[in-house]
Structure formats: structure tokens, C-alpha cells
C-alpha positions as CSV (number, residue, x, y, z in Angstrom):
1,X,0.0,0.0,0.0
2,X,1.5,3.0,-0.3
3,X,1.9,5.8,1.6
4,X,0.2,9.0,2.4
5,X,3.6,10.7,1.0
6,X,3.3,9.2,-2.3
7,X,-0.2,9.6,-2.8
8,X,-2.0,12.7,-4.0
9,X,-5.5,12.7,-5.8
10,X,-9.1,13.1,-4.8
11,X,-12.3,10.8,-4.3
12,X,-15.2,12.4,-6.4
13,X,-18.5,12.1,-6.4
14,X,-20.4,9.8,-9.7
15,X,-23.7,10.9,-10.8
16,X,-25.0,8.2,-8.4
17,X,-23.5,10.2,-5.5
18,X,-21.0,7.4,-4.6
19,X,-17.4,8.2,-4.4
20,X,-15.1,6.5,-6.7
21,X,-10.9,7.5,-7.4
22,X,-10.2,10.0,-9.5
23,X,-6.6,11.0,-10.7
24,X,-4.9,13.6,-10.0
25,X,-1.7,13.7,-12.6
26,X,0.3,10.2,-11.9
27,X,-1.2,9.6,-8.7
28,X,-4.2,8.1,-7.5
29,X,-6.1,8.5,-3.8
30,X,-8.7,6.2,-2.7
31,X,-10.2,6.1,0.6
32,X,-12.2,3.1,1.7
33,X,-14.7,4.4,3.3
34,X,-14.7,8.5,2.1
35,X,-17.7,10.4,3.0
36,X,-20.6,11.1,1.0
37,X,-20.8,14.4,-1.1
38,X,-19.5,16.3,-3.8
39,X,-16.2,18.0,-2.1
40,X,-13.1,16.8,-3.2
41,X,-10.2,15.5,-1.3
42,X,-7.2,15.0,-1.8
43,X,-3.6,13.9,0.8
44,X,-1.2,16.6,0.1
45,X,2.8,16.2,1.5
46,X,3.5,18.7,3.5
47,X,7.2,17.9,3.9
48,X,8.1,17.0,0.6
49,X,11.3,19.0,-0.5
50,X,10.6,18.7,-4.6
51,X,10.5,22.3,-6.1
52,X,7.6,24.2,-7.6
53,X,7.2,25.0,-11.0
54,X,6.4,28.5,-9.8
55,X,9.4,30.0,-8.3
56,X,7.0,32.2,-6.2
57,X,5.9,29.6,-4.1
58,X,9.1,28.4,-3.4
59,X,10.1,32.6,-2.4
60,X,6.5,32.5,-0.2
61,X,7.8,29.5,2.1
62,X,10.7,31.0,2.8
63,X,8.8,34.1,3.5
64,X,6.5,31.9,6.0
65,X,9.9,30.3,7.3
66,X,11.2,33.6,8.4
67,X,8.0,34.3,10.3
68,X,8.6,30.6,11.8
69,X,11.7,31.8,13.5
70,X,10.6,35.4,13.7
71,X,10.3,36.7,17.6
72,X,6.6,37.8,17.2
73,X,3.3,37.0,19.2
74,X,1.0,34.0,17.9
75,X,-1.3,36.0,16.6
76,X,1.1,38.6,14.6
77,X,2.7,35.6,12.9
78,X,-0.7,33.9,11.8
79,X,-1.6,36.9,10.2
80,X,1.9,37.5,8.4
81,X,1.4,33.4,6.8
82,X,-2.0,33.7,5.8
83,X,-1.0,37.0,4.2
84,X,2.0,35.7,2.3
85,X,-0.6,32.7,0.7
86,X,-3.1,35.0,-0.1
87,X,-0.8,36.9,-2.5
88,X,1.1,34.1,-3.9
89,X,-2.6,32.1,-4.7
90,X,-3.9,35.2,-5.9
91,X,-7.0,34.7,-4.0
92,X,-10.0,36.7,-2.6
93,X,-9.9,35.2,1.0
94,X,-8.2,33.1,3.4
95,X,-8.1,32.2,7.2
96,X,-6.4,30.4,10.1
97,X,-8.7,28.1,12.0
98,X,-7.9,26.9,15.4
99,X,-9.7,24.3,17.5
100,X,-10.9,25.4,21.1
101,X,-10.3,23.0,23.9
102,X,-13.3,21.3,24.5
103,X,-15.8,23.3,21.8
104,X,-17.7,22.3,19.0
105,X,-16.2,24.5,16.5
106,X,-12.6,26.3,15.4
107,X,-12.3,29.9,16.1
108,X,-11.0,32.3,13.1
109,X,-7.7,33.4,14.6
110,X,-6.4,35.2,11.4
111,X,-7.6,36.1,8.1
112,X,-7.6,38.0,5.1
113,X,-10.8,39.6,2.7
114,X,-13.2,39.4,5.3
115,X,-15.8,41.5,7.1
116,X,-14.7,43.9,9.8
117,X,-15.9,41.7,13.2
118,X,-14.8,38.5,11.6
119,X,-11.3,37.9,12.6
120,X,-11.1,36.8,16.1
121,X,-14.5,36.2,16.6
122,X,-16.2,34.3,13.6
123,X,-16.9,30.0,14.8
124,X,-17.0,27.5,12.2
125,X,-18.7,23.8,13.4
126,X,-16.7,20.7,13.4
127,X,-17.8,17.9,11.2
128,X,-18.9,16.9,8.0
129,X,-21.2,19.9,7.5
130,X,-18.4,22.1,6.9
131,X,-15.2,21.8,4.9
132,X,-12.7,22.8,7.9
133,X,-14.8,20.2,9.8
134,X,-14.2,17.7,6.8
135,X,-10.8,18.8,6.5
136,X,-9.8,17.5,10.4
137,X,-12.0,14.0,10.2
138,X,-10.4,13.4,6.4
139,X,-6.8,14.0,8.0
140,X,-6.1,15.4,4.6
141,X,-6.2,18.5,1.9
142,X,-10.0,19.6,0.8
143,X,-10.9,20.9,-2.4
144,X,-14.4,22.2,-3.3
145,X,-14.7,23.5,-7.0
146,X,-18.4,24.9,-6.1
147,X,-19.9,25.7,-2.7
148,X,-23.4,26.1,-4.3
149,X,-23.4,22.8,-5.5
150,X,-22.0,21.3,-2.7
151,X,-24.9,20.5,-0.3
152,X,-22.9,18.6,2.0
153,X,-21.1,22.1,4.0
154,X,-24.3,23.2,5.2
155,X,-22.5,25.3,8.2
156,X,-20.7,27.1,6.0
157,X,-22.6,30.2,6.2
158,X,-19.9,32.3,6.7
159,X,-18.2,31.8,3.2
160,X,-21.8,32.0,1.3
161,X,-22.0,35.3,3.2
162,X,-18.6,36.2,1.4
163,X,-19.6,35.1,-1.8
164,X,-16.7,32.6,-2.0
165,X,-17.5,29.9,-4.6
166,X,-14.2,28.0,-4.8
167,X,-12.4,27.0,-1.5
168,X,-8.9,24.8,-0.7
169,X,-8.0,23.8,3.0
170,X,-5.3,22.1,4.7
171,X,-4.6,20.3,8.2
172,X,-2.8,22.2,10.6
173,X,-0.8,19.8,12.6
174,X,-0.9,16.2,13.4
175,X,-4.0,14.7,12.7
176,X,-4.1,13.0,16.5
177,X,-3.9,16.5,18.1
178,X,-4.0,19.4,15.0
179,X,-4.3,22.6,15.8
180,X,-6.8,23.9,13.2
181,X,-6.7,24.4,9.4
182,X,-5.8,26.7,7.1
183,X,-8.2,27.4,3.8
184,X,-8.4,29.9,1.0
185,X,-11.3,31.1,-1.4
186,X,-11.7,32.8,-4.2
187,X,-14.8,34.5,-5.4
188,X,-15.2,33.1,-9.0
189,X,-14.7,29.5,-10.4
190,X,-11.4,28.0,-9.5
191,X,-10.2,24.6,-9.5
192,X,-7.6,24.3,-7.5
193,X,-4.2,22.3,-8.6
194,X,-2.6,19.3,-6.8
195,X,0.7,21.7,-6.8
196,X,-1.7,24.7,-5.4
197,X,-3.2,22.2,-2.5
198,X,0.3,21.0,-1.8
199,X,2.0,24.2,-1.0
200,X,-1.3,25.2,1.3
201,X,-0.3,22.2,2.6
202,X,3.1,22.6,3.4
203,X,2.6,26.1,4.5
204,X,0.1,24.9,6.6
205,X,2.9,22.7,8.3
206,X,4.9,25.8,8.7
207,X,2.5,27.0,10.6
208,X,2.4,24.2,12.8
209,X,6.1,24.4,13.7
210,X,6.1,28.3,13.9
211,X,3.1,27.2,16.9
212,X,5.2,24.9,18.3
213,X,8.0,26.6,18.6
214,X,6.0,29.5,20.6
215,X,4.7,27.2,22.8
216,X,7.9,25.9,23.7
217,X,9.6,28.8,24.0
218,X,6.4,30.1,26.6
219,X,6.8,26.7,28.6
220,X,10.8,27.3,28.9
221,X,9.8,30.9,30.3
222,X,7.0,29.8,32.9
223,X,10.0,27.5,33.8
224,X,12.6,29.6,34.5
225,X,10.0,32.1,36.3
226,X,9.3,29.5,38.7
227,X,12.8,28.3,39.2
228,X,14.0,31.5,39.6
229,X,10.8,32.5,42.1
230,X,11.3,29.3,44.2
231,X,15.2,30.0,44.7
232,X,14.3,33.5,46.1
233,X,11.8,31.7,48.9
């Protein structure tokens, strides 16, 4: 069997509504027991080290890498990434998801394109009813050519209220314990690439280590605050 690093491609939807494998370039992704609907979805390396045929990509990661290292707040650096792959998609919207300990839905943390109000405050619900949802129970990249003809993301009010027609999202973190997911959308018919969803999807694991590495780096100082408060007792 091979691996989720050597597979890319999607499961689509037959005019019978059952999902059947549908290739992507030279690779083909099946899942044996995919969910019902008309969303593609597709496994997307995020670690992969081939190069882009578009050297801007390639440029963009290193922008997001510099951010990863970068000595700036969570929140500062989640809106520099989802900036950088805005501009180098040349899309209308994007966002960065995060799941809330013990809550039903991901919290938009940063974002780009959308409504004053939205950033920092906007929920979208976990499960199948909405692609971020799908996104974290597939484990994998989601594409979705057409949000009006794709009855399955009924919760995703917030991107009909946008106008967004074609969207592209991507697993933040392990799938055991992710922290959220990244998407993009675009406003007009777009069918995302395999090379498009893999660099969300490597960006997407930028992200990841640019979190982890602030929440180390806070752990380390609540450390050495309490060493050093204890020696003073």
C-alpha cells in the first residue's frame, strides 16, 4: 500500500453520488470508506522538498519560514502566513482556524478579505457539515470547486456570506492532536491544482512548527519564572 507521502488525488462524487478514485496527474487516492458528497479531497505532503514550477511559491515558504523563526506573538505571525498565501494564490480570502479545547467549532484566529468583526471572533462547526470540519475528520487537503453545488457544508454560512464559490484547505498539525486548518477562497470558479493544495499544505505545516515553537519557547519561560521564584523563597 502506499503511503500518504506518495499519494495525491481526490475521491469524487459519480452521478450516483458514490465516491469512486479520481486522478490527480500520476497519482491516485482512494479512501475506503470517504464520505458522501460532492467535495473533493485529496492527501497533500506537507514535507516534501521537490520544487515548484512556480518559483514564487518556493520565495513565499521562505517568507513563512522567516516568520517561523521570527520573535513575534502567535497572533502577529498567523496573520503574516496567511497573508504571504493570499498573495502568492492570488486569492479573494483566506483564514487560520484553530480548535478550542473542549468546543464544537474552530475559532477564526487570522484572516484575510473578510468582514470587519470576523477575525477573532467568527466560529465555524466541526464535522462533516463544513469543509474545515471535513478537512480535520479526512486527516487530509479539501478541495471544493463549487460551494453552491455542494450541499454537503451546510454550516458554512460564513463563506456564502462572502460570496466565496471555490475553497482549498489544509490540516494544521498532526491529525491525532491538530491545531486547526488553514483554507483559502476565491470569489469566481477555481479549480484548485494538486501543486496549489500541496503548498497550502506545506505552508500549513509551517504554521504548525512556527506554533510549536512558541509554545515551547512560553513553557521554557514559565520554567525559568518559577525556578527562579522558588530560589528566592
Amino acid at each position: 500500500m502506499k503511503s500518504k507521502r506518495e499519494v495525491l488525488g481526490a475521491p469524487i462524487a459519480d452521478g450516483a453520488g458514490k465516491m469512486s478514485a479520481a486522478r490527480t496527474g500520476k497519482f491516485v487516492r482512494s479512501f475506503e470508506s470517504p464520505p458522501s458528497g460532492e467535495a473533493l479531497a485529496s492527501a497533500a505532503d506537507s514535507t516534501s522538498t521537490s520544487a515548484f514550477a512556480d518559483p514564487r511559491w518556493a520565495l513565499a515558504l521562505a517568507r513563512i519560514h522567516l516568520l517561523v523563526v521570527a520573535p513575534e506573538p502567535e497572533l502577529k505571525f498567523l496573520d503574516g502566513v496567511i497573508r504571504v498565501v493570499v498573495d502568492v494564490l492570488g486569492v479573494q480570502h483566506g483564514k487560520i482556524l484553530a480548535l478550542e479545547s473542549s468546543a464544537p467549532w474552530l475559532t477564526v484566529k487570522a484572516g484575510v478579505g473578510w468582514n470587519p468583526g470576523t477575525v477573532g471572533h467568527a466560529r465555524v462547526p466541526l464535522g462533516s457539515r463544513s469543509q474545515a470540519g471535513l478537512t480535520l475528520r479526512m486527516g487530509a487537503s479539501v478541495v471544493c470547486p463549487d460551494l453552491a453545488r455542494t450541499r454537503r457544508f451546510a454550516g458554512a454560512t460564513l463563506l456564502r456570506r462572502h460570496g466565496v464559490v471555490s475553497t482549498a484547505s489544509a490540516v494544521i498539525g498532526a491529525s491525532e492532536r491538530p491545531y486547526g486548518v488553514m483554507s483559502v477562497h476565491t470569489t469566481r470558479q477555481h479549480d484548485f491544482t494538486p501543486a496549489e493544495t500541496q503548498f497550502l499544505s506545506r505552508a500549513a505545516n509551517l504554521v504548525n512548527v512556527g506554533i510549536r515553537r512558541r509554545s515551547s519557547a512560553l513553557v521554557a519561560i514559565d520554567a525559568f519564572v518559577g525556578a527562579h521564584a522558588s530560589a528566592h523563597e
